[in-house]
C-alpha angles and dihedrals in degrees: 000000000000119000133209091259095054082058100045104061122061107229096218127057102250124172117230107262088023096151105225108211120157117242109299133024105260114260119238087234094062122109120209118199087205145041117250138210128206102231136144114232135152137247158160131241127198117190124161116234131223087282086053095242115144123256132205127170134163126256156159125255127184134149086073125187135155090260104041140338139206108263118197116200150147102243136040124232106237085219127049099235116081137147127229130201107213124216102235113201108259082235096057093045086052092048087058099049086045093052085042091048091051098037086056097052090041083059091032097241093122093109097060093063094083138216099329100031091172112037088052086051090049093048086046097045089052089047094067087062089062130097102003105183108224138172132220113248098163140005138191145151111263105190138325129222134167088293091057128252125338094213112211116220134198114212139186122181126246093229116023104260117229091195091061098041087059085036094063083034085069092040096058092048096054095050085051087049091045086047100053092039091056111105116251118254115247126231116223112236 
């Protein structure tokens, strides 16, 4: 189960304006299949090494769509398969249990959710986050610091994800909302 402190803390030193791209500029030539936000969000990676002991370590993925997404990370998997767990926002998470909630009384199923309706939906709403099975399509170092390098990965899912397709769907409508919401600049007379 994630808390609100796992959520809160970026894993990784970022200064404030660091630009996150994945390893290489994308080509014109290339085709996406859907549609990506640049968001921060954090996560988690497992990967087993060469031993076969399981790895996890905490990261930073942005560049989300339904079918991949950029990880940044300290360390670098040894094979190209791996799984993340992704840090959903605790809003976006709310929004879908509401729309669930609504779309169950509106088929009169409310009454087979149980005691607690909204807290199960919330733990299996974050559960589809979990253990997103990924491969490795590119890798490079992003940066290094005191601490070593911060390797930037870019990742597609084995199987396109629908949690992250409505995912970058809220994302997208909070930066048009944000945007709306700025106050407009002034021109001097």
């Amino acid at each position: 189960m994630h808390t609100l402190s796992e959520r809160d803390a970026p894993p990784l030193p970022l200064a404030i304006g660091d630009s996150l791209r994945c390893a290489r500029p994308q080509r014109a030539d290339q085709r996406r299949a859907a549609h990506r936000i640049d968001a921060v969000l954090k996560a988690q990676a497992h990967w087993q090494d060469s031993q076969r002991r399981r790895k996890g370590h905490t990261g930073v993925l942005t560049n989300i769509s339904g079918g991949g997404a950029c990880l940044f990370t300290r360390a670098r998997p040894e094979f190209e398969r791996l799984h993340i767990d992704v840090f959903a926002p605790d809003a976006f998470i709310e929004e879908w249990v509401l729309r669930r909630v609504e779309r169950l009384h509106r088929t009169a199923r409310a009454g087979t959710l149980g005691t607690d309706p909204l807290q199960t939906m919330r733990r299996a709403l974050r559960k589809e986050f979990d253990h997103i099975e990924c491969r490795i399509v590119e890798s490079s170092i992003y940066k290094r610091d005191q601490r070593g390098p911060i390797h930037a990965l870019a990742l597609a899912f084995i199987h396109p994800h629908e949690g992250c397709f409505r995912l970058v769907s809220y994302l997208e409508r909070q930066a048009l909302q944000r945007g709306l919401e700025a106050p407009q600049p002034r021109v001097a007379a």
